[in-house]
N, C-alpha and C positions, 0 to 999 in steps of 0.2 A: 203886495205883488200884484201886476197887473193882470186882470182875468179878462179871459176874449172867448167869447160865446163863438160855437159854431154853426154856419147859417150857410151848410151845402146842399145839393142833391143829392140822391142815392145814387145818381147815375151818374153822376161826375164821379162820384166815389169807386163807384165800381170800375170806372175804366179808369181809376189813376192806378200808377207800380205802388205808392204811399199813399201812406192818412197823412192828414195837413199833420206840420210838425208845428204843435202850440205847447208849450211849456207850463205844464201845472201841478202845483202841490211837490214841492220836489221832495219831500220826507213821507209819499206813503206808505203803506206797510208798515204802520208804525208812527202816526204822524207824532209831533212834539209834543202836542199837551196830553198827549197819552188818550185821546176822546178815540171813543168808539162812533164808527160812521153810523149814521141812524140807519134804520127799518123802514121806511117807509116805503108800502109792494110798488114794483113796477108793472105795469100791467102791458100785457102783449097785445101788437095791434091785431085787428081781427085778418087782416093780411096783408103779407109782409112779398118782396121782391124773391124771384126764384132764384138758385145758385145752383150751380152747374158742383159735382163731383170736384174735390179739391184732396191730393193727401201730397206730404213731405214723408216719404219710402224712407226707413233703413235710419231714423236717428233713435240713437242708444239711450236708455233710461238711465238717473244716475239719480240715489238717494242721499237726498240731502243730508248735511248734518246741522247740527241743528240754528236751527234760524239763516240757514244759505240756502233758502230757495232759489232765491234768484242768481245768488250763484250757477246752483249745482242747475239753473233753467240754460245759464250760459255754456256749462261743462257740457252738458249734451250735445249741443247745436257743433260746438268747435270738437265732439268727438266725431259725428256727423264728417263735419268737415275735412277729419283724418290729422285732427292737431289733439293730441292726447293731455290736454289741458283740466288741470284738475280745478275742482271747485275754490280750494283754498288760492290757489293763484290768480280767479277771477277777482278772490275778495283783495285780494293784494294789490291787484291793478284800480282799485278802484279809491287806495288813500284813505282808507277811512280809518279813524283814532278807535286802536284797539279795546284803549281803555273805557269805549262807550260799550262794551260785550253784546255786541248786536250784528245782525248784518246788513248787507245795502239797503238803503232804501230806493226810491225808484231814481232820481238825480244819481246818487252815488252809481248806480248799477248800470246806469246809462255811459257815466266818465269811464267805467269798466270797460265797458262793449267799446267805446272810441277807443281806448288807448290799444284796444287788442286788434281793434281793425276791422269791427263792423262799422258799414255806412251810415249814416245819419239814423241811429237808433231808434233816436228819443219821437215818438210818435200820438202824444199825449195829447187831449184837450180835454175840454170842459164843456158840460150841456145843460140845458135847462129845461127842468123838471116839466115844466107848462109844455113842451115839443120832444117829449121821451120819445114816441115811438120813431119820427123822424129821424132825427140825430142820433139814436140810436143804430137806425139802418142807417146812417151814415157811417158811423164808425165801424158796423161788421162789414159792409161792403168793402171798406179799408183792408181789412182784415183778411175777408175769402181775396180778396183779390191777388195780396201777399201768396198767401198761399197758392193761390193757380199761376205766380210766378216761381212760386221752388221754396219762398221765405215764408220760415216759419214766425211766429211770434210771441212772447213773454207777456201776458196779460196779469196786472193786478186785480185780484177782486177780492171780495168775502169769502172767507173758504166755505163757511155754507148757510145756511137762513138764521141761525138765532142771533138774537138781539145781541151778543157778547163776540158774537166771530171773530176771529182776528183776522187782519189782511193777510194777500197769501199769494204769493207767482207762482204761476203753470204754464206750462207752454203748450201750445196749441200747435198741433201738426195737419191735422187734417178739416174735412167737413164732410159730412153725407148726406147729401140730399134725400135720398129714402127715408130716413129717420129722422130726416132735419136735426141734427145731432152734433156737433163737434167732439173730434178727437182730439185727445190729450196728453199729455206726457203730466204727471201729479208726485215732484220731489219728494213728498214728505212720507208718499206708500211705499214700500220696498217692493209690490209690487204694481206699481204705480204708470206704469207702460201701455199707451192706450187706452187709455180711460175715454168714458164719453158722458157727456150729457147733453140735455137739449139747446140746443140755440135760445129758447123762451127762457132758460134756466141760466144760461150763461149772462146774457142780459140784462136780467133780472139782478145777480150779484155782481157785477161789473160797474155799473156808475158806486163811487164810493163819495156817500154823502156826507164833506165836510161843513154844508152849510145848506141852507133850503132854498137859497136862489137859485145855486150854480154848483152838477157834483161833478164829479170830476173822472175821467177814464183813460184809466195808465195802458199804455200799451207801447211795448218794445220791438222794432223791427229786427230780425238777425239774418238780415241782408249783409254776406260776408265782402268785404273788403279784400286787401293786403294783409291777410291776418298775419300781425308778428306775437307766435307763441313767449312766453315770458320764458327767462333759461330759471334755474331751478337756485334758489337764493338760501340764502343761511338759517338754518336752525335755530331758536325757533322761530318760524317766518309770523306773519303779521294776523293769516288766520289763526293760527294756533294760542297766537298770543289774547283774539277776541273773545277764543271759546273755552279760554280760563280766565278773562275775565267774568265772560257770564255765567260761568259756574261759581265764580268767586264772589260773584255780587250775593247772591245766596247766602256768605258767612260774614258778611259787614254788618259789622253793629250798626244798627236802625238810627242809633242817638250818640249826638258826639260829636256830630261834625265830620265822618271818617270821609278819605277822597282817592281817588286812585289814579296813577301815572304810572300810565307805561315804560320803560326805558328799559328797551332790549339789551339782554334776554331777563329781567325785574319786573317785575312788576311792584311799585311804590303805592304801598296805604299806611296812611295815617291821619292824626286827627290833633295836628300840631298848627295853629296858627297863630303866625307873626305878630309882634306887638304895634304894628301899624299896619295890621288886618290884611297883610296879605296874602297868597296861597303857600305858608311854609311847606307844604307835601309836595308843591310842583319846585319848588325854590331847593328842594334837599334832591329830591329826585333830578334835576339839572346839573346842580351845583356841585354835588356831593358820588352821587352813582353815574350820571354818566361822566361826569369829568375823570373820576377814579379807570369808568370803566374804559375810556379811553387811552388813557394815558397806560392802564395793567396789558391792554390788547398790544397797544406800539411797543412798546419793549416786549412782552414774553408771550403773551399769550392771542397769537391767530386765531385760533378758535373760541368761539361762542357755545358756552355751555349747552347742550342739546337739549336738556330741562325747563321750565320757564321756574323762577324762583322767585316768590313771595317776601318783599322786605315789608315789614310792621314797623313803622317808625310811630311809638308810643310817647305823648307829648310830655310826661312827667313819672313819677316813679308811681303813683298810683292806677294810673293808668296802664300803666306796662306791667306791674304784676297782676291787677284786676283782669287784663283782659288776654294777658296769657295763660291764665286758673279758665276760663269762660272758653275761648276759643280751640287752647291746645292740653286744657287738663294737667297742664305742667306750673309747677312752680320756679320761677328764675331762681336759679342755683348765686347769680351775680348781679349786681344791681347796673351793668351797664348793657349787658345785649348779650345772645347766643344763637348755635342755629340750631334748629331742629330736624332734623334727615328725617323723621319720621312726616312732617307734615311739608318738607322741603322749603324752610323759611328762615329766612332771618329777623330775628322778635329782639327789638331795639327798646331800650329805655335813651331816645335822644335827647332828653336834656342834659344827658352827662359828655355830649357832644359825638362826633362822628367819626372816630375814631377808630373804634369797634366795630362801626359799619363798615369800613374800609379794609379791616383789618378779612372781619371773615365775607368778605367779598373776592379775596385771594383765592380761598377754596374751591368753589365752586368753578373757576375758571382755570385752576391747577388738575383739577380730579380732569377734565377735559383735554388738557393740552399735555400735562404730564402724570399720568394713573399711577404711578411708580415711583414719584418724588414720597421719601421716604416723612416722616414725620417731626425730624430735627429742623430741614428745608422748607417745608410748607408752615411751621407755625415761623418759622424765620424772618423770612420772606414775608408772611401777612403780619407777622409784629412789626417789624421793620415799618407799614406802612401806618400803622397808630397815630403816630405824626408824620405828618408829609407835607411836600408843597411844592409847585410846579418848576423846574429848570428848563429852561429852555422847550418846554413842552413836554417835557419827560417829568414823570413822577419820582421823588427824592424823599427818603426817608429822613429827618432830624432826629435828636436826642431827644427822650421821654423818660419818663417814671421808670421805667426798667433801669435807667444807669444807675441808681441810688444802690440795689442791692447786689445788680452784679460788680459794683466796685468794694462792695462791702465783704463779699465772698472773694473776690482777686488778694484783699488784705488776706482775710484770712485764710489765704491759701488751698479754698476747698473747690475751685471751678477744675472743672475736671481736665483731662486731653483732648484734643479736637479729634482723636480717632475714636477716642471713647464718645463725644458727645455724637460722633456721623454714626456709630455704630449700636447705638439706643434703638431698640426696638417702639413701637408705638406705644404698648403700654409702659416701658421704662421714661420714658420720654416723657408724660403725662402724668405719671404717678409715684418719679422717683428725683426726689430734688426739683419738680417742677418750676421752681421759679427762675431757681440760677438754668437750667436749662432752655427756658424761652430767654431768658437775657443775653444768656451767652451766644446762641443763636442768632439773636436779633443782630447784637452787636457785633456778629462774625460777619454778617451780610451787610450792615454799617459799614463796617471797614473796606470789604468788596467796593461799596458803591464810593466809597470815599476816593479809592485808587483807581476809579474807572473800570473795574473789573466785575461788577454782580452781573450785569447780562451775559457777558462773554462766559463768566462761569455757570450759571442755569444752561445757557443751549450747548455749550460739553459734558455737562452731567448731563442732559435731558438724552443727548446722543449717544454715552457712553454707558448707561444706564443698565446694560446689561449685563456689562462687564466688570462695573462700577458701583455695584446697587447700594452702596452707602455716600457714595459720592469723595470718601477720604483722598483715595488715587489723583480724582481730577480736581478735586482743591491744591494738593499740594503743586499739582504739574502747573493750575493757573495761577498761586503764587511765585513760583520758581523757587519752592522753598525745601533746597534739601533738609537741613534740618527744621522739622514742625516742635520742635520742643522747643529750639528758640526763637521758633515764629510765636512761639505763644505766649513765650516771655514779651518778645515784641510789642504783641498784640494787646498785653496785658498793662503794660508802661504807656501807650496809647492809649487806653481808655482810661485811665487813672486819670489824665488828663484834661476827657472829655466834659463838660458844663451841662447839666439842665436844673431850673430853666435859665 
């Protein structure tokens, strides 16, 4: 990247509305290699330019959460400004991939403040060690001067002297000449309003020494623009998604290879790579979860789970019971996948393929869109999707492993009524004939979709639900089938029929 020293006056400084706009280090707070800026004292000149009385009256503190300082530097300014803009929506505006569980750094925070409608932000340059005191007063003169026009400013520095500080945004609202002191607004204090310290002190932790030639000093204008407030987007939005990643980062096994993709409202980890080395976890998490989740949203389900939900795609069977004993203290009950409500995840053994992923991915988006789809239609409906493949852009269930015994049960005569099967409670469902009841299930909603009729019957039960809470009423009205005993003889000379594979 190209680095351009600064070589002004204090006094052109001070009478400019901005500090020169020079572009530097666009990942600090955090830079990439994870390096901690060095310690070496700045020392103050023995006297420095006067400044006149400076304050920005009346902008509201807001405590960041964690790692959005520079958010929540932004949520102040634009509550100031009487746009009730919350921190999570600055981080939203700003594009950044959740799955890194962090927040802006100064480039990102900067696209933020453009897209919402501050003027020319980015107020950054870079100085050299040999001419501190100088280019120093060059940069606050920048600085008081903002503020004796109304504009506040977002400074990155050290958050305090020891050698390990991490970088850190605060915004600067005023200045006091009696104290030689700058006032501050400090995100990370809850009672963080007004703070102050010295100008020698500010200074002092402000250049962030990425290197000993040339360090560098971040500084944000929040000179408002046309601020266009963001309107308020889908659960769960892109912050929320960051700040379970970064809590999540915290329970990834260290070794392994494990990788993490986002894909609203999922989050994808695992430690599955391609046999021509490429990122299986992004490749399933594309391929597999948003395509599903795509295609479950256009037909049924508008709504995005409010939850974010954790899938564990575990590359082989030892892997997947090893690291579900490790992470969730549970034993897999089944060698292909389950979810867990208690830690809100679905824990995949994906070598036995994606089926199962798909399947209890139905859930999650059913409990959201329909609370009240009883337990007959919800494993139905997500069996139904075990095999699947795209029509026309719409997702289509095929024939699977379930046809073997529910034809074997049709022979001998033991598949029940379809009023009996809609009228199974959750534990009967689950623990009474189980198998012929997910089949017959499946294969009921099989048939649905065969006839053009499974969406049209989900959104009249989903409507009539209250009326209907088994769903019996509105299946027979959207087959037009006065008699159901011989629809199920029908139904039952019909799959006799059916082939897998």
């Amino acid at each position: 990247m190209k680095r351009v020293t600064l070589v002004v006056t204090a006094a052109a400084a001070a009478g400019a509305a901005c500090a020169l706009v020079v572009w530097a280090a666009p990942n600090a707070r955090g830079n990439a290699q994870g390096k901690t800026p060095g310690t070496q004292p700045a020392s103050a000149p023995a006297s420095r330019p006067a400044y006149a009385a400076a304050m920005v009256k009346g902008v509201p503190h807001v405590k960041q959460e964690p790692d959005f300082c520079g958010e929540a530097c932004v949520a102040m300014v634009l509550k100031k400004l009487g746009h009730d803009v919350a921190q999570e929506a600055v981080f939203d505006a700003a594009g950044v991939d959740p799955a890194l569980g962090r927040g802006c750094y100064t480039k990102e925070l900067e696209r933020a403040m453009t897209a919402l409608g501050f003027v020319a932000p980015g107020a950054s340059g870079q100085i050299d060690p040999g001419r501190l005191e100088g280019e120093m007063d060059v940069q606050f003169a920048a600085l008081h001067a903002d503020l004796a026009g109304g504009v506040p400013s977002i400074v990155c520095t050290r958050y305090d002297e020891k050698p390990t500080a991490p970088e850190h945004f605060r915004l600067i609202v005023g200045y006091d000449p009696k104290a030689d002191e700058v006032v501050y607004h400090d995100p990370a204090l809850a009672d963080g309003a007004n703070k102050r310290m010295s100008r020698a002190r500010l200074i002092s932790l402000w250049p962030l020494k990425y290197t000993t030639s040339l360090w560098t000093v971040v500084r944000l204008r929040c000179q408002a623009g046309r601020i266009a407030a963001p309107a308020a987007g889908a659960a769960p939005d892109a912050a929320a998604l960051a700040q379970h990643c970064r809590t999540l980062k915290g329970t990834i096994p260290k070794e392994g290879g494990f990788r993490m993709v986002v894909q609203r409202p999922f989050v994808v980890i695992g430690d599955e790579t391609a046999a021509d080395g490429r990122d299986a976890v992004a490749f399933r998490a594309k391929q597999t979860v948003q395509w599903a989740s795509e295609r479950l949203m256009r037909d049924y389900f508008p709504k995005c789970p409010d939850e974010i939900i954790d899938v564990w795609l575990f590359k082989d069977a030892d892997s997947y019971t090893r690291h579900a004993k490790e992470l969730f203290g549970e034993t897999p009950s089944t060698p292909y996948g389950y979810f867990s409500s208690e830690h809100n995840a679905l824990v995949m053994n994906i070598a036995t393929g994606g089926g199962t992923l798909v399947h209890e991915m139905v859930h999650p988006f059913m409990a959201a869109n329909f609370p009240a789809c009883p337990s007959w239609f919800n494993e139905g409906l997500a069996s139904l999707y075990e095999q699947c493949e795209d029509r026309d852009g719409h997702i289509a269930g095929r024939t699977n492993w379930r046809l073997a015994g529910l034809q074997k049960a049709i022979r001998a005569k033991s598949v029940p009524s379809f009023k009996a099967l809609t009228a199974t409670t959750t534990s009967e469902f689950y623990n009474k004939d189980r198998g012929t009841n997910y089949a017959q299930a499946r294969y009921l909603c099989y048939y649905l979709q065969e006839q053009g009729k499974l969406r049209e019957y989900y959104q009249a039960f989903r409507a009539a639900a209250a009326a209907d809470p088994t769903g019996y009423a509105t299946l027979q009205k959207t087959l037009g089938a006065a008699d159901m005993d011989q629809f199920k003889k029908d139904w039952e000379t019909w799959v006799l029929k059916l082939r897998f594979p």
